[in-house]
N, C-alpha and C positions, 0 to 999 in steps of 0.2 A: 738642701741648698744645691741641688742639682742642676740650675740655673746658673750657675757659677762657674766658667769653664777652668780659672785660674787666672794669675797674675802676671803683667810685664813689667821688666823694668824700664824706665822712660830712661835710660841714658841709654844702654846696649841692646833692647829688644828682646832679651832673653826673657823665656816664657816659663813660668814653676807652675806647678800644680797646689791641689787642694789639700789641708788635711794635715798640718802640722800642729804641735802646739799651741801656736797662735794663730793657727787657722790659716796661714799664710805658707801652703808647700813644702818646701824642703826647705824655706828660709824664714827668721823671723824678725819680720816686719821690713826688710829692706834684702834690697840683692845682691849677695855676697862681695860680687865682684866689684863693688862700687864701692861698698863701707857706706856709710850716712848719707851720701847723697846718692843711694839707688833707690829711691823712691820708686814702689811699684802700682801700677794701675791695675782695678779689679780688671775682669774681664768677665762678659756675659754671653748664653748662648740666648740670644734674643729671639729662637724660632721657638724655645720652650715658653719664654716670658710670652710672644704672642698668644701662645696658644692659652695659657692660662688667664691672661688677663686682656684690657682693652680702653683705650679711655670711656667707652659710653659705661663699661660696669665699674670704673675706680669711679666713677662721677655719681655713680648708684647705690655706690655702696654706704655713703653717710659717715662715714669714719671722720671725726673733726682735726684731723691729726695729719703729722707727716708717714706715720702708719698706714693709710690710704696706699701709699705707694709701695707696702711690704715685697711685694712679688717686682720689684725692679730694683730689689736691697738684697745685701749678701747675710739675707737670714733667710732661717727655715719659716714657712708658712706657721707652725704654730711655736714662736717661739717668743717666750713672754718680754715684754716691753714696760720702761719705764712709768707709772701712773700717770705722771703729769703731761698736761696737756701742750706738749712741744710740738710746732709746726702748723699747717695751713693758716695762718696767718694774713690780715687783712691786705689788699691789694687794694687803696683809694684811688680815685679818680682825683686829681687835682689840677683842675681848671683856671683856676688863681695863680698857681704858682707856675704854669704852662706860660699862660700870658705873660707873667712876669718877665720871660726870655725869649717872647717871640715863637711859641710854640701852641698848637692850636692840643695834642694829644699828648696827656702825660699822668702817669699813675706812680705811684707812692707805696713802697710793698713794708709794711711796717713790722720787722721782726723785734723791735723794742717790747714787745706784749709776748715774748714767750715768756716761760715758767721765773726767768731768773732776767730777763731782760734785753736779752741778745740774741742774738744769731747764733752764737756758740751751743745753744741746747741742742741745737739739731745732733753734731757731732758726737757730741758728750750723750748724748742719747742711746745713738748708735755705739758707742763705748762701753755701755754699761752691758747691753747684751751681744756682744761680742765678750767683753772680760765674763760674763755669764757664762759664757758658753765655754769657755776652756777654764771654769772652775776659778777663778781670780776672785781676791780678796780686796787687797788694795789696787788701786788706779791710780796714778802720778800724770802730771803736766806741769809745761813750763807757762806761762800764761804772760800778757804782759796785764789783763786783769778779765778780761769777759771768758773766756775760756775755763779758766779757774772757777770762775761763782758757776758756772754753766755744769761743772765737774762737781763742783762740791753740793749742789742743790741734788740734782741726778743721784749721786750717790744714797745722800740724804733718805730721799726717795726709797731707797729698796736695800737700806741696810748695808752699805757695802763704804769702805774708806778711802778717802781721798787723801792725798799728800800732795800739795802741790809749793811751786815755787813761781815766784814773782819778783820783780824789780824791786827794791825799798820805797821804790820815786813813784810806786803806782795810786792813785786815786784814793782815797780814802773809804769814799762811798763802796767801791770795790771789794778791796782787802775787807771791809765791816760783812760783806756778805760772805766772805769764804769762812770769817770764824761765826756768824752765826747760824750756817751749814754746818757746824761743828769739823772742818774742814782739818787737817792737819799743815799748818802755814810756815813755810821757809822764806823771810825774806831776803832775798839777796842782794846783796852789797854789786851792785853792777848791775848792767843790760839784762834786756829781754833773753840775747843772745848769748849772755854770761849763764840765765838760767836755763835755757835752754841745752846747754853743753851737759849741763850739770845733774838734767834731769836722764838724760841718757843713760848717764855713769851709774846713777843711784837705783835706778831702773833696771838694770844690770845685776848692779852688787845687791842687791834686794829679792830682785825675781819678778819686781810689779807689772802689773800690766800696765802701759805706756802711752796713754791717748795723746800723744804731743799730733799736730798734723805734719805733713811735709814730715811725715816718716812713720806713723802708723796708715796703711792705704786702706783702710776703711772710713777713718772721718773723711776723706773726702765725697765717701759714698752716703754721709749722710749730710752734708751743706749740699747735695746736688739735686738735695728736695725741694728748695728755694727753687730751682726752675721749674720743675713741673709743674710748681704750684701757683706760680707766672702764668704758664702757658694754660692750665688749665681753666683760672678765674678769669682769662683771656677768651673764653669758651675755645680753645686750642687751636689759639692763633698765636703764632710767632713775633713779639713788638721787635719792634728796625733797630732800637740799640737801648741799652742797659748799661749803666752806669753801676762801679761795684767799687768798695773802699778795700786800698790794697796795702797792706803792708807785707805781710810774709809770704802773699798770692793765694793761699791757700782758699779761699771765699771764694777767688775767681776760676780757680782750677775746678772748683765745683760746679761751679753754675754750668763751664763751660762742661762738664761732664756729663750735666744732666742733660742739654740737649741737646749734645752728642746721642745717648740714648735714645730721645725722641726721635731722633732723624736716622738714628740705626735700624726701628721699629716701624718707623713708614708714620708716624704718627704728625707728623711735618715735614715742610718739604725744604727746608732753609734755617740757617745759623741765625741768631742775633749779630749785630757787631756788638760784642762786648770793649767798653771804655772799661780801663782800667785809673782808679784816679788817687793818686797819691799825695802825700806834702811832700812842699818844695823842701825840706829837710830832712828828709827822708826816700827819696825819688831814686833809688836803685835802678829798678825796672825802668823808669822812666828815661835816664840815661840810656839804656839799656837795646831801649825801642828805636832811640832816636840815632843813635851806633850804631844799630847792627850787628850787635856782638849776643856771640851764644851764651847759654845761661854760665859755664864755666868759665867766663873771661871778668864775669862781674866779680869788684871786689870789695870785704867791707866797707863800708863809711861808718863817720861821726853823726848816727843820725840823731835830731832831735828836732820834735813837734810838740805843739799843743795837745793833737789827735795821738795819745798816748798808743790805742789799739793798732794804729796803723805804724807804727814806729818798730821799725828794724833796719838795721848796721845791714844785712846781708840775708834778703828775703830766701829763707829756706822752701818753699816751693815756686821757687825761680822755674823749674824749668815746665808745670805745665800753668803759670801763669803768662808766661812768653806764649807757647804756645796756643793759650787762650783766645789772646788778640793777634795775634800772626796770623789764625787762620781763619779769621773772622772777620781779616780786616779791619778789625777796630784798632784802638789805640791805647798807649797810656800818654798821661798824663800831668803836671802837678802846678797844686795851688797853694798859695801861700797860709801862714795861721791867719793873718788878719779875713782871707777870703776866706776862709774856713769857720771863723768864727762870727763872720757875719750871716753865714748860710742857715747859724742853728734859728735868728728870732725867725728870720726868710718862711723857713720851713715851718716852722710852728706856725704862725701867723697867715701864712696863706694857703695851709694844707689840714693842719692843726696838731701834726706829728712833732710832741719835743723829743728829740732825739744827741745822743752825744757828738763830740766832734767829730770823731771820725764816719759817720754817718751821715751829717752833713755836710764831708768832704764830694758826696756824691752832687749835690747841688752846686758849688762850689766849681766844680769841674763841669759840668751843664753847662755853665755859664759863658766860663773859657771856649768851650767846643763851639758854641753857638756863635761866639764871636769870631771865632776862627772861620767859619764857615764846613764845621764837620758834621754838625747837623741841623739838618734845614725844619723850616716850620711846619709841614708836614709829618716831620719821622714822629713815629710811635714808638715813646718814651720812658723805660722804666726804670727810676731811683731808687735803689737797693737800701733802706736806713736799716742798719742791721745792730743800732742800740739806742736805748734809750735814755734821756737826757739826763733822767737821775742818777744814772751812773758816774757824773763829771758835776755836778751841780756848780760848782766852785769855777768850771771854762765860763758855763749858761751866764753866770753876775757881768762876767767879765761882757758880756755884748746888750747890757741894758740898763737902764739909769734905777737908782735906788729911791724907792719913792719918800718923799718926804713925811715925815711924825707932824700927824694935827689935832688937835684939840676934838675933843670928840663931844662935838657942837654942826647942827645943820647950818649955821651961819657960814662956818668952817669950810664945808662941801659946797655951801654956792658959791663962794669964794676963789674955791679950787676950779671949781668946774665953770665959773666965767671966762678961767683964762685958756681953755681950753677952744681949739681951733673949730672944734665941730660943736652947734648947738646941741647944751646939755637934753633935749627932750629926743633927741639922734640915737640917745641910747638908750634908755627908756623902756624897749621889747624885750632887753636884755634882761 
């Protein structure tokens, strides 16, 4: 891991070295001086990564995986990886659903189709061989629920125990997947935030190893694969702005880290404007932007959404989610449950991605932007759905009518299908 200079911390700039316990210096997992919110950024020497690697041979190399990108990750070259197939994941062209807003260019990156359903595998990926590597047994998170199944499948995976905690309020479909991960499940009586506190302590008193984000600074090195793999199915062109669903930042802190890399490596010559898009009940950050106030001024709220994954009182990687869009000139943003809830049939229907709320929070905020005048019909457009619909099945009902019981009689069906607005023979090829 020689490629690895060492770590900053994003409040004070103080730089540790490599080689502790947790692999994290002479500190673990955060910077002394700060307590829980010294969150620290990897740091790479990118004149070794050039020379080892390149986009024309990660593009040659065939790897169907976020593994492709091993040699710009704080692993060693041969150091083993979870089995399943987490990462590169499809990037659609959606031309339907462009039009829909007035936009001529726009793609669809559908992380719903990892191992467990979300975006969170990447992380929890990269968790597993890091707790690998300094000998770790148990893994713990707080989750408010895709982080958790993304933790307890991974585990699943290569023999290793998950303990995680979660809201009591979380999704069903969710919580069903941490215990048939054979997961070990705490639910708790309170907030994301309540388990989040909680997962620290026990983390602590235990010895676990700690995949929570916005405070272990390796998951963000592995949600920052989701850009390369943008930029790459782009044949490694940089799209004009991206839309990313935020709640705790930590998605965006990634994104925005990976092509930072790209553009540290010469491999691009330009940032995205990353949107950041929230619910209006949960809009921390989004206050946040529209203040001007630094990440330690924000303070908690009473949040509560629809978009469960996006729902936190007090986004714990606040400060390189701000930085995200500060330096990218993008923005945040937030839209309500009812637009939020309207986005999942939108998406499905004219992309063909069902995806959960909080992932169709990203269309949702498209929408807004377009109206606003922040992005014109030109810009090339990427919508980050970073879960998939079955994860929430119970939001999905709530945005489409329940069809009606009929006799199971063809008289029945031309019946039904007379009253229908497009001639029955319309569909027919289907």
């Amino acid at each position: 891991m020689d490629h690895v200079r060492g770590f900053r911390c994003t409040v004070c700039g103080r730089e540790y070295g490599v080689g502790a316990p947790r692999g994290v210096g002479d500190v673990d997992y955060v910077c002394p001086l700060h307590g829980d919110d010294g969150i620290l950024d990897v740091l790479y020497d990118y004149d070794r990564i050039q020379a080892r690697t390149s986009p024309k041979r990660i593009t040659a190399s065939g790897v169907g995986t976020m593994w492709r990108y091993k040699a710009l990750l704080p692993v060693d070259a041969d150091a083993p990886v979870p089995p399943l197939r987490v990462g590169w994941t499809p990037l659609y062209t959606a031309p339907r659903l462009a039009e829909s807003v007035g936009l001529h260019h726009m793609w669809v990156k559908d992380d719903g189709v990892n191992p467990t359903a979300s975006f969170k595998d990447r992380a929890s990926a990269l968790a597993i061989v890091k707790a690998q590597e300094v000998g770790a047994t148990t893994i713990t998170t707080a989750s408010t629920g895709n982080a958790a199944a993304a933790l307890a499948g991974m585990t699943a995976s290569v023999a290793l125990r998950a303990v995680i905690f979660v809201p009591k309020s979380a999704p069903q479909a969710k919580i069903a997947q941490h215990l048939v991960y054979g997961a070990r499940v705490f639910l708790v009586d309170g907030t994301y935030d309540d388990a989040f506190e909680l997962t620290l302590e026990v983390a602590r008193e235990f010895g676990w190893y700690n995949r929570n984000t916005a405070y272990n600074p390796f998951m963000t090195e592995g949600k920052k694969t989701a850009a390369y793999e943008i930029c790459e199915q782009l044949a490694w062109q940089v799209p004009d702005v991206i839309f990313v669903p935020v709640g705790d930042g930590c998605i965006l802190g990634g994104i925005h880290k990976g092509f930072r890399d790209l553009l540290a490596l010469g491999w691009i010559d330009r940032l995205p404007r990353l949107m950041g898009v929230q619910a209006e009940g949960s809009a921390s950050l989004v206050t946040a932007f529209e203040q001007g106030l630094t990440w330690d001024q924000i303070r908690p709220i009473e949040a509560e959404t629809v978009a469960d994954s996006i729902c936190a009182s007090l986004p714990r990687d606040r400060i390189k989610a701000l930085a995200a869009v500060r330096e990218t000139d993008g923005r945040f943003l937030a839209v309500s449950d009812a637009e939020i809830l309207g986005a999942i049939p939108m998406i499905a229907q004219k992309a063909g991605v069902f995806c959960e709320p909080a992932a169709a929070a990203t269309y949702a905020g498209l929408a807004k932007a377009v109206r606003e005048g922040w992005v014109g019909p030109q810009d090339r457009v990427v919508l980050l759905l970073t879960g998939s619909g079955l994860k929430d099945v119970a939001s999905a009902m709530r945005t489409v009518t329940t069809p009606k019981v009929i006799p199971a009689s063809l008289d029945a069906v031309r019946a039904a299908v007379a009253r229908w607005d497009e001639p029955a023979h319309a569909d027919r090829a289907g």
